[in-house]
Phi, psi and omega in degrees: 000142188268153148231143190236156161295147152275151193311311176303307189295001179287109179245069172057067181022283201294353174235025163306288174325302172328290174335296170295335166255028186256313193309292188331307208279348177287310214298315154325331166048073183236163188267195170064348158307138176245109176243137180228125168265153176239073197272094179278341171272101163317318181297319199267326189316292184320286211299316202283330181300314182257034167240345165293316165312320176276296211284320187280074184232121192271134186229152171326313189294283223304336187256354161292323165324323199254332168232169186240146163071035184297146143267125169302123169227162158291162191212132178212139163254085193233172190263164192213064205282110197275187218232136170283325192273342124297024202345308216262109186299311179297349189271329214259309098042285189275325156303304179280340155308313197286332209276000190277173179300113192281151164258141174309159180310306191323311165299338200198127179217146195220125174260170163220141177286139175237134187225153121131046167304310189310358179274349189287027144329305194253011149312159171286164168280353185281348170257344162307331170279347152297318150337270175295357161264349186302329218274322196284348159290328172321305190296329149285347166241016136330271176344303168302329183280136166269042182222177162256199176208134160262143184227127173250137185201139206274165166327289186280356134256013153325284174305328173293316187276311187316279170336329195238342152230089192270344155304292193319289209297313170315318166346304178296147178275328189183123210224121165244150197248115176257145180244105176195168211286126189306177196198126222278175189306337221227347179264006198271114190270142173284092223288051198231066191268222185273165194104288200312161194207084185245170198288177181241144194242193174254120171306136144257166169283151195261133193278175202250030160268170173304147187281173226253303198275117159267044206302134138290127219266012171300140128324348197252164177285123178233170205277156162309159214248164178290295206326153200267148153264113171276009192301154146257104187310133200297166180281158198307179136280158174306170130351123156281356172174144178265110179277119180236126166303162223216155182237132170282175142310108180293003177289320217240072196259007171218067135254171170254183171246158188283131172298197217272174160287151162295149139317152171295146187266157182295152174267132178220056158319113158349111180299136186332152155256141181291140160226132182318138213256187172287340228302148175199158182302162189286324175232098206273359169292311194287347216237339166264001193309314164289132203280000170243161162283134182325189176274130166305346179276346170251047147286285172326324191285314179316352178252162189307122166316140188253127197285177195242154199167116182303186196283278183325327189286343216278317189290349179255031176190069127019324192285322190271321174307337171254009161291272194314294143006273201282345180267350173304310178291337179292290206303322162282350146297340192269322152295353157294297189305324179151326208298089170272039192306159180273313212283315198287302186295007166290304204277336155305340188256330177292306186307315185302298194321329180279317158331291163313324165268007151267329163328104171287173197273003182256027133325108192270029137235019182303303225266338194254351182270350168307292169340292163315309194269353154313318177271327191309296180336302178322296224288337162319266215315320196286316187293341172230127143043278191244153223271351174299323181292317177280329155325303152328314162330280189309305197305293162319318198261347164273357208234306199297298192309316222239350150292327174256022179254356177249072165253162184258020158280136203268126188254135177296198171258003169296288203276000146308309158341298197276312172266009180267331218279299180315294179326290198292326174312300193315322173265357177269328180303286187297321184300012190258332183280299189214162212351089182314309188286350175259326198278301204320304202316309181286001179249337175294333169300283287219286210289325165325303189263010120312334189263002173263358182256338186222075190272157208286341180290339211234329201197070183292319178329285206294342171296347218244303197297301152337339202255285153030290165305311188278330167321317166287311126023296198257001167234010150259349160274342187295328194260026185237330200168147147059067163287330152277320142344286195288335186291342200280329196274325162295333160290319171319294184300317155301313174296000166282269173325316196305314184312322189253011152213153229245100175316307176315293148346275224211063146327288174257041148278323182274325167312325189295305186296341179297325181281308193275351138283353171312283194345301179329298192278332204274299189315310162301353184300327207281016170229344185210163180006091176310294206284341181250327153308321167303313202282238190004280171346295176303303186294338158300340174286308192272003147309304147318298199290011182271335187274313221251099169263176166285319288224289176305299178217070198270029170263325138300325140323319161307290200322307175273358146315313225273303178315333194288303205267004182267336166299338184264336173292279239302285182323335189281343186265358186245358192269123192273347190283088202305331184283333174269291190298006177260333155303325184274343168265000183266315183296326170298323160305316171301311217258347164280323192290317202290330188277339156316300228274317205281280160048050180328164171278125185342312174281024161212044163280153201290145154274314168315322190247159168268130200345121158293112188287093167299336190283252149057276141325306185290325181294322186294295196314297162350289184291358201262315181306300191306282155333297162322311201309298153322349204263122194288016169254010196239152160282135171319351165285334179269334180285339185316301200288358179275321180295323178255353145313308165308309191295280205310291205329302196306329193301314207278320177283002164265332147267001151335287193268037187304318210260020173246115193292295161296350186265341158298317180287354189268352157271349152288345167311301182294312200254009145304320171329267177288350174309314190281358172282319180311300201274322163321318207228008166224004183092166184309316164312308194272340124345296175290316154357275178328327200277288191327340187284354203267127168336149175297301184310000195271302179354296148338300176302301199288326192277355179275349196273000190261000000 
């Protein structure tokens, strides 16, 4: 009798060996393994998986052979098909584990296959990143487990998890290589049939950017790719504060006034992510063999010797330019990943560069490899220190922008978009440093001809965020020249964005732009119709705060209570009526009191808004009290609690400013200040009274100035 195999059991010739020693090495049933296969053919990944499943039982015979000193166990093999929409694999891992039929330990050992990496392919890049960092956990739940892990993987993400997690990667035990014809990105099906064991999540929503890794799963040098490098470098922040003088109460002349309103706050969006290309090394055999990644610093050596050759020969070979190019794009992909070595965003920016002077300029990728060394430049810049250094940074990256906006290649209206929207940052960056008033004129310039390239009809999001932009812009021109003009232009501009995002949607986006029209109208008050601009002011504040809750953001929520309660002094001061004004400073108390209690700790202040000041706070309450205290419409039991309420705020806020020299003395004023409001409006008794509350050490400071 012949005996012939079956026909299941053919696993393709050239991979036959593998196979059997991927079986073997299951078949062993040891713990703690990390084995990762590497498969670009789906078709054949299925057949070896589910033949692995049939074929992998562990037995006295076959595994005592192979170890010395085997203990009999049951052996299971399952499956573990991962859920995308759960990026963190150990957690997917630990789940499904939990979820198997538990056995005594003795009895029973269970390895698991992971299979359907391949879908973050058509993933956003912020959940691959989520991926790779999840990846970096194994390594502490590997030890604990009595079990192995098989990890199945297509080509370009091998090399990506090589690259970006080099912890992980030492890890593994063991690596097989299947050879067989990749199977493109659009064909890959979600591999989770029966058997498969996945945790159970909560549905999200699927995210809608494009997927980041578009790998082509060939092995041979493919020319670098069109796709856009999307960072958009964030908008500059505003002016740190508007100095405006302020009208006192003529009732109250030795109160002070509470200081100005914030700046409008920034928009500081996660920067877009880059996304990694196909691009992959010539021999990916040689480039996974090790088991850590070279050092970033023998990046730089990595790139192709530059033939001594003119400038004209150099524009005419194209070929070398997309050599350096594609090793550019290898290394910024690798910073995409997480790797923030300083030498790799060195050797990335020499390779665009170099790229570029072999590149002609009717290249269509002359204009995105611009881009590219543009945001490289930003995200340089933003990483050092010091600011004579970073500043050359910036120039280069306005100088990149603005080269690659004369390429003579036909540009979508996306990405002209996308470089007037870098350019306009980039001189909103630099105006915080030097010459203001020319880089604001060019990022307002800049943002204009982003908003005629990304019109609301086609791109409300980025129009609303662009309109946003110029607005803080144009109320930063404000504190330069023609300040009523740029505040009108900048309300124009807030009404706008406000108009073209959708609260419902973009909640604390549309709350941000809501603040930063209060800011507006609070700032134009000061130039036009006081009392209807303040009102406009208030209701744009209070608009914000239905979004900008404590709950949510409360360093945003401070920020605008506090703006809230500096828009209700103000009104309150243009109001000739006393009695409305003494409601409107009882509502400025409220909305001060509310920015004490909501108030985050310094180290969880809000990145959108700018640092709050408590000392700050306690001084506007002060100057608010103060007022009241005074005010001939209240009973002397009532100006007393006001006047010494108004007495703690400076107290408190004079130990606040121990190390800020002017903001002390100027809270030592204020309560020299109210001392003397104590004896003007309660008599001598009540002057002393007051004094007792005052440290002893203050004294000294405080009776000569009475």
């Amino acid at each position: 009798m012949v005996v012939t195999e079956l026909p299941s059991r053919q696993i393709l010739g050239l991979n036959q060996r593998t196979y059997q020693r991927l079986k073997l090495t299951l078949q062993l049933s040891l713990k703690r393994q990390l084995l990762i296969a590497i498969c670009d053919d789906m078709s054949l990944r299925d057949r070896l998986v589910m033949q692995l499943e049939t074929d992998v039982v562990a037995t006295p015979a076959t595994a005592a052979a192979n170890l010395e000193g085997w203990q009999e166990h049951q052996y299971s093999l399952q499956r573990l098909g991962f859920d995308p929409k759960q990026p963190h694999l150990p957690k997917q891992i630990v789940t499904c584990l939990k979820q198997l039929q538990p056995l005594p330990a003795a009895s029973k050992r269970v390895s698991l296959q992971i299979t359907g990496i391949e879908q973050l392919t058509r993933q956003s890049a912020t959940v691959q990143r989520q991926f790779l960092r999840s990846l970096r956990q194994i390594e502490l739940l590997l030890p604990a487990l009595e079990h192995s892990l098989l990890l199945w993987l297509p080509w370009p993400w091998a090399r990506l998890i090589q690259q970006s997690v080099p912890g992980f990667w030492a890890c593994h035990t063991g690596l097989f290589e299947f050879v067989g014809d990749p199977t493109p990105v659009g064909l890959v099906t979600d591999f989770s049939t029966a058997k498969s064991l996945r945790p159970t999540t909560t549905p999200v929503s699927q995210p809608s950017a494009a997927a980041s890794l578009t790998a082509s799963h060939t092995r041979r040098l493919v020319q670098p790719s069109s796709q856009k490098l999307t960072l958009m470098p964030p908008p500059a922040v505003p002016a740190r504060k508007l100095k405006v003088p302020q009208k006192t109460d003529p009732a109250a002349a030795k109160v002070l006034p509470p200081p100005a309103s914030s700046a409008p706050d920034s928009q500081r969006p996660d920067p877009q992510p880059l996304n990694p290309r196909s691009q992959q090394p010539p021999s990916p055999k040689n480039t996974l063999a090790q088991p850590r990644q070279p050092a970033a610093s023998a990046a730089v050596a990595l790139l192709p010797t530059k033939p001594a050759q003119t400038e004209a020969a150099q524009q005419a070979d194209p070929a070398a330019g997309n050599a350096y190019l594609q090793l550019a794009q290898l290394y910024r992909d690798r910073l995409v990943a997480g790797d923030s070595d300083a030498e790799l965003l060195a050797a990335a920016i020499q390779a665009y560069e170099e790229g570029l002077r072999w590149l002609p300029q009717h290249s269509p990728l002359w204009s995105d490899s611009l881009n590219d060394l543009g945001s490289l430049y930003w995200i340089k810049a933003q990483r050092t220190p010091v600011i004579s250094a970073a500043l050359p940074l910036m120039e280069k990256s306005v100088s990149a922008y603005e080269q690659a906006l004369t390429a003579t290649a036909v540009q979508t209206p996306e990405a002209t978009g996308r470089l007037y929207s870098n350019l306009a940052a980039a001189h909103s960056f630099l105006a915080n440093f030097r010459e203001p008033l020319g880089h604001l004129k060019q990022a307002v310039d800049a943002y204009h001809h982003a908003l005629r390239y990304r019109p609301a009809e086609t791109a409300a999001l980025e129009y609303s965020s662009l309109q946003n932009s110029l607005g803080a812009a144009h109320w930063r021109l404000a504190q330069h020249e023609l300040p009523k003009q740029h505040l009108q232009q900048a309300v124009a501009a807030y009404g706008e964005a406000r108009q073209h995002c959708q609260p419902h949607q973009e909640p604390l986006r549309y709350a941000m732009i809501e603040n930063n029209l209060g800011v507006a109208y609070w700032s134009l008050a000061q130039h036009e119709q006081p009392i209807a601009r303040l009102e406009q002011a208030i209701e744009a504040y209070e608009t914000a705060l239905v979004y900008r809750t404590h709950a949510v953001d409360a360093a945003a929520c401070a920020s605008t209570q506090n703006n809230l309660g500096t828009a209700y002094c103000e009104l309150a001061n243009h109001h000739k009526l006393r009695q409305k004004r003494l409601e409107l400073w009882q509502k400025a108390i409220a909305a001060y009191t509310k920015t004490l209690q909501v108030m985050p700790s310094a180290s969880s202040q809000s990145p959108t808004t700018q640092p709050l000041d408590p000392n700050s706070v306690h001084y506007s309450l002060g100057v608010i009290h103060g007022y009241l205290g005074v005010s001939g419409q209240l009973t002397e039991p009532e100006q007393s609690d006001h006047l010494a309420q108004a007495l703690q705020h400076y107290l408190s806020a004079l130990q606040g400013w121990q190390t800020a020299p002017e903001a002390k003395e100027r809270a030592l004023q204020a309560i020299a200040n109210n001392l003397q409001l104590h004896h003007q409006q309660l008599g001598a008794a009540g002057q002393q009274q007051a004094l007792q509350q005052i440290p002893a050490h203050l004294l000294p400071d405080l009776l000569p100035r009475l």
